[in-house]
N, C-alpha and C positions, 0 to 999 in steps of 0.2 A: 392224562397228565398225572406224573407220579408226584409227591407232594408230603418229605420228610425235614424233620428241624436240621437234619445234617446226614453226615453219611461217619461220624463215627462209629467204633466197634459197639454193637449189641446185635441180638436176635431180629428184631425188626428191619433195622439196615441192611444184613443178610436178605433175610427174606426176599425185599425190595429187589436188591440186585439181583437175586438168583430170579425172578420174575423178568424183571429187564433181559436177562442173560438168554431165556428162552419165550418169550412171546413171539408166536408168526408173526413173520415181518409182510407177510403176506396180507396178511386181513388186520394188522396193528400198527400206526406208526406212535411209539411210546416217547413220551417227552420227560425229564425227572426236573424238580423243581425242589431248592432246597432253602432255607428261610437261613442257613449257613453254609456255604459251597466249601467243609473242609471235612476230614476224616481219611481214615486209611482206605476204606472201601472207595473212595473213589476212583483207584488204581480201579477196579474192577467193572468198572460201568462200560456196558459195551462202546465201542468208539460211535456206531453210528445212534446211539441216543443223545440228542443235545442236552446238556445241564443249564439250569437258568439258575443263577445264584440271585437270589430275593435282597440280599445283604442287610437282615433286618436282627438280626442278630440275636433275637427273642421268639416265641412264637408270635405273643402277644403283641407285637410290632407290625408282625407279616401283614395285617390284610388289605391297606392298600396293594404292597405288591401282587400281591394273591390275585386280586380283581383285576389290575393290568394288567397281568401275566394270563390269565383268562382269557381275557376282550383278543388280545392279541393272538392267540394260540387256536379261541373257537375249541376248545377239544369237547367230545362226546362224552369222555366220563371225566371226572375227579377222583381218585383214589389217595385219601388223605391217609397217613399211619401217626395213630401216638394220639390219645388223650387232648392233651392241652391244644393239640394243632388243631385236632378236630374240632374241635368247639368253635376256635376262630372260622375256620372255613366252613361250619357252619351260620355262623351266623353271618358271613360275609354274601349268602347267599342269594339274596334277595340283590344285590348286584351285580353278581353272573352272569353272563350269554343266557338266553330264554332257552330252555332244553339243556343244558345240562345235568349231566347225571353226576350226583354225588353219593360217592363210598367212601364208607371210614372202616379203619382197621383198626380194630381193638386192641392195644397191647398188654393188657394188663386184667386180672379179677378188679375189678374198679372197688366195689364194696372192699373190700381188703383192702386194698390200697388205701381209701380215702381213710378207713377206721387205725389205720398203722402212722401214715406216711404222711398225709395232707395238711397244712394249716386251712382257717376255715372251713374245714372238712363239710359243714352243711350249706355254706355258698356251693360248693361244686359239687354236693350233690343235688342243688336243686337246677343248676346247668344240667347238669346230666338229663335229670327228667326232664325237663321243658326243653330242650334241645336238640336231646338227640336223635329223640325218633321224626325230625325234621328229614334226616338222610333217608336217600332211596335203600340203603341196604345199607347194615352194620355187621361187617366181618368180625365172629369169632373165632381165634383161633383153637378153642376145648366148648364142648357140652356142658360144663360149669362155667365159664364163662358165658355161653349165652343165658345160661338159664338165669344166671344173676343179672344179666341186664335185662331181662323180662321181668322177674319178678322183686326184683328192689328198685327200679330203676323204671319204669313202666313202659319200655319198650315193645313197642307192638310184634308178638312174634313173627308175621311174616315176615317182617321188617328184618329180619336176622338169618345170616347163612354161617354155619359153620364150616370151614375150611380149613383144614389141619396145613401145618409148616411141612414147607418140602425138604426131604433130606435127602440130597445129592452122593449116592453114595459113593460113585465112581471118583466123584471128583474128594472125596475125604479120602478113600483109601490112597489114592492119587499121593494126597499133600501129608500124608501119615508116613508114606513110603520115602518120604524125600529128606528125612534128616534123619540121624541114628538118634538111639536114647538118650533124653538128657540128663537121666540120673544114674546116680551110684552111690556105694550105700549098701548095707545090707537089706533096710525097706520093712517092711513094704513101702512103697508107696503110691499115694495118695494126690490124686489132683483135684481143686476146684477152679471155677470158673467165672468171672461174670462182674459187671460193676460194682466197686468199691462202694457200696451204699447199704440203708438200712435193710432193703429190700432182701437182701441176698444174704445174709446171716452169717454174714462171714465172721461173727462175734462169736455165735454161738459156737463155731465151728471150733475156734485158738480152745475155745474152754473145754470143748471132747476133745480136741488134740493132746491138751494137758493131761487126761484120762486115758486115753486109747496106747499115750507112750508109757505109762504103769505096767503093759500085758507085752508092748512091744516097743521097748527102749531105741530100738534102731528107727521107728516108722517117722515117714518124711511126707510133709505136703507141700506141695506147692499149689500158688493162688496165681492164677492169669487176670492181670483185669487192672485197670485203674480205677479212681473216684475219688469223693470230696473226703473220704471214710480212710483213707489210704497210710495216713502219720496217725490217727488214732490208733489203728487195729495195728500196726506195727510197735506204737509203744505196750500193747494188750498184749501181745506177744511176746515184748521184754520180760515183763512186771509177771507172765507166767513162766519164765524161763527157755522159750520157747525158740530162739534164737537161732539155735543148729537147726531146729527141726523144721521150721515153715522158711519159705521162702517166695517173698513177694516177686515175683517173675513179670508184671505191668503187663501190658497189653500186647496181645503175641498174633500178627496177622496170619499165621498157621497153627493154631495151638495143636493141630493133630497127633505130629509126635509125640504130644505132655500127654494126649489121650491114648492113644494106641500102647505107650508100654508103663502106665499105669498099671497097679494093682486095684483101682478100684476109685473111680470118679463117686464124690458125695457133693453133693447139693443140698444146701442147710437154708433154702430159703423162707420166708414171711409168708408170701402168696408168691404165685406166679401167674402166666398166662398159659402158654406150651413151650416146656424150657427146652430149647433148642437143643442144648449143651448134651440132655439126659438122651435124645435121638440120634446124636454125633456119637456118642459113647458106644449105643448098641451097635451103629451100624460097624463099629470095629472090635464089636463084642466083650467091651470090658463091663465089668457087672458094673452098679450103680446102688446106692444108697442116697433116701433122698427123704427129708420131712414132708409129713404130710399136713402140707401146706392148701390153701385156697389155692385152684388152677387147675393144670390138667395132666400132674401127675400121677392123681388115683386111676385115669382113664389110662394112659402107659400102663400102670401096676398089673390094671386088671387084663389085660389082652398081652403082658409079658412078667408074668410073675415070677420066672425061675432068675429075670435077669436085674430085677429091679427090686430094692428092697425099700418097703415104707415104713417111718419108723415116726413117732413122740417127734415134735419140737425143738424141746429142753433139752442141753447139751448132754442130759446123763443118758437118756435113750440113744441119742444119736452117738455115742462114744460106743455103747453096746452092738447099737447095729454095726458100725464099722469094725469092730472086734470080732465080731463073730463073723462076718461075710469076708473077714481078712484070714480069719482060719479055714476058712474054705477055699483060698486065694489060688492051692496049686491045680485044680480041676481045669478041666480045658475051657478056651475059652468059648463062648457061644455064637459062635459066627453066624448060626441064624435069627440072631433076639430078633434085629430091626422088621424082620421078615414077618414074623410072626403078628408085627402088630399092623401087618395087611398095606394093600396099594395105598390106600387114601394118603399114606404119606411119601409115596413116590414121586418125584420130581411130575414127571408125563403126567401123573394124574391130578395134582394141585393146578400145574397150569393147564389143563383141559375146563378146569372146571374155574377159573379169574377168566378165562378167555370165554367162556360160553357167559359169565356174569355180565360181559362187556359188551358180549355183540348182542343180550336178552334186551341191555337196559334202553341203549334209543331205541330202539322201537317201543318201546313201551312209555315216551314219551306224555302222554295226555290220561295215563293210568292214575 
C-alpha cells in the first residue's frame, strides 16, 4: 500500500507513480492510498492499481482512515512518502494488522528543513527522534540525507537504505519531443522549476535575475510551479523591474519542452532532498546551475561536474555562476551527463532494488 497526502505536482508524487507504473505485477499487487484523491498526476496511475481516497483532507486527520484502510487491505508493506504523513502512520502503528511492514520515504534533509522552514521546529524534531526509528526501514533518497537522519536525528543506521530517484529517460525525451520551443527572444534562456515556497529560493533567484540582465539585457526566465509564495514573488519581480523578463508559467504536466530548449536550468534552492528537476535537465543535456544547498546536489556535482555547476547561496554568487555558464552556453550540449552519474538512477535499477525491499521485509517478520 502506497500512502501520499495527494498526487499533486512535486518530485515525490513522481516518484510514486513511476514506481506504480513499473512494479511486477507478477510478484506485486500495489494499492495507492491518498489522504486527498486529487492532483494532476493522477491522470498517470496505472488503471489496474486501485486509489482509496482517505478524504481526510490533512495529514494529520488521516489516521483513523489509515488503520481501516489497513484492516481491510491486510497488505505486507506500507510505504508511507513525506515527513508529516510519516509520523502519523507511524504512530498509527500499534493499530495495524500484526506483521506489517512499515517504510517511510524521506523527502526532504529534515535538519534543514526544520532549522529554515518549521514552526515549533524542536516539537518535530523531538517526533523525529523518538519516532522514527519505529519504522522497519527509512528510505533516503541522497547520502546526506541519510547521514543527517543518523546523526541528528538518532536513527539507527541499519534502519536506513538509500535509494536514489529513477529518471525515466525514454519517457522525458519522449514528452521533450512533443511540443516545439516555447520561447523567443534573443535569450538566453533560463528555466526554473518547482513549488512556490520558501524552500526553492525562487527569491533569491528574481534578485540574480535583476544582476544576470546587467551582462545580458535580452536573458529570459521562466518559473514552472505554483504555491502559497506565487503573488509575493510576482510583486518582487515588479518592484525589480522584472516584468518582461521572468515569467510565472504555473504548473506544467510536461515541463520537458521548457527543459530541453533552455540555455540553462538553475536551481536556487534552501535544502533539498534529490532534486528531481536537476536529473530531468541532464538526461536532455542542458547544463544546470544550482546552490549548494543541504541535499544531494553535491553528490550529482561530484560524479557530473562538467554539467553541473555549484555555486554560493546569496543571489550575487548565483547571478555569477549563471553568467558565466551562460557564456559558455553555445558549446554542445552534453547528451551524456545523466549517464555518467551511473545506473543507480536508471528506472530497472531503482525498481529492482523497492521490489527486492518488499519481498526481504515479510519474511523478516519476527526480526
Amino acid at each position: 500500500m502506497f500512502l501520499l497526502p495527494s498526487l499533486r505536482g512535486g518530485g515525490a508524487e513522481r516518484v510514486a507513480v513511476t514506481l506504480l507504473q513499473h512494479l511486477d505485477r507478477r510478484r506485486f499487487e500495489p494499492h495507492l492510498a491518498l489522504v486527498d484523491a486529487v492532483g494532476p498526476y493522477l491522470a498517470d496511475v496505472p488503471p489496474d492499481v486501485p486509489v482509496h481516497d482517505l478524504k481526510a483532507g490533512r495529514a494529520r486527520y488521516a489516521m483513523p482512515a489509515i488503520i481501516r484502510l489497513a484492516w481491510k487491505l491486510r497488505p505486507q508493506v506500507v510505504l508511507s512518502t513525506l515527513g508529516h504523513l510519516n509520523l502519523v502512520v507511524i504512530l498509527a502503528r500499534p493499530f495495524l494488522p500484526r506483521g506489517v511492514k512499515l517504510l517511510v520515504r524521506e523527502g526532504i534533509t529534515v535538519s534543514a528543513c526544520l532549522a529554515v522552514d518549521v514552526q515549533y521546529a524542536p516539537v518535530w524534531r523531538w517526533l523525529y527522534r523518538r519516532f522514527y526509528k519505529i519504522s522497519d526501514k527509512i528510505i533516503c533518497q541522497s547520502d546526506s540525507m541519510l547521514i543527517d537522519l543518523v546523526q541528528n536525528f538518532g536513527v539507527p543506521r541499519e534502519k536506513t537504505v538509500r535509494i536514489y530517484n529513477p529518471v525515466d529517460v525514454q519517457r522525458i525525451k519522449r514528452l521533450a519531443d512533443s511540443a516545439p520551443s516555447p520561447y523567443s527572444g534573443p535569450g538566453p534562456h533560463l528555466v526554473s522549476a518547482g513549488r512556490l515556497c520558501n524552500q526553492k529560493g525562487f527569491d533569491v533567484l528574481l534578485d540574480a535575475m535583476a544582476v544576470v540582465r546587467q551582462t545580458f539585457p535580452g536573458a529570459h526566465l521562466t518559473i514552472l510551479g505554483d504555491g502559497p509564495l506565487e503573488a509575493g514573488l510576482e510583486a518582487q519581480r515588479d518592484r525589480l523591474g522584472l516584468r518582461e523578463a521572468v515569467h510565472f508559467a504555473g504548473f506544467q504536466p510536461n515541463p520537458y519542452p521548457y527543459f530541453k530548449h533552455a540555455d540553462l536550468l538553475v536551481l536556487a534552492s534552501r535544502y533539498e532532498g534529490l532534486p528531481n528537476v536537476v536529473l530531468e535537465a541532464l538526461a536532455l543535456g542542458v547544463p544546470v546551475v544550482a546552490t549548494d544547498c543541504p541535499g544531494g546536489i553535491q553528490e550529482i556535482h561530484r560524479l557530473c561536474p562538467g554539467s553541473v555547476t555549484v555555486c554560493n547561496t546569496d543571489h550575487q554568487s548565483l547571478a555569477a555562476s549563471i553568467v558565466s555558464e551562460c557564456l559558455r552556453s553555445r558549446r554542445p550540449r552534453d547528451s551524456g551527463a545523466l549517464k555518467r552519474l551511473g545506473h543507480e538512477f536508471e528506472v530497472e535499477e531503482v525498481i529492482g532494488c523497492y521490489e527486492e525491499l518488499f519481498s526481504f521485509l515479510p519474511e523478516s517478520a519476527e526480526a
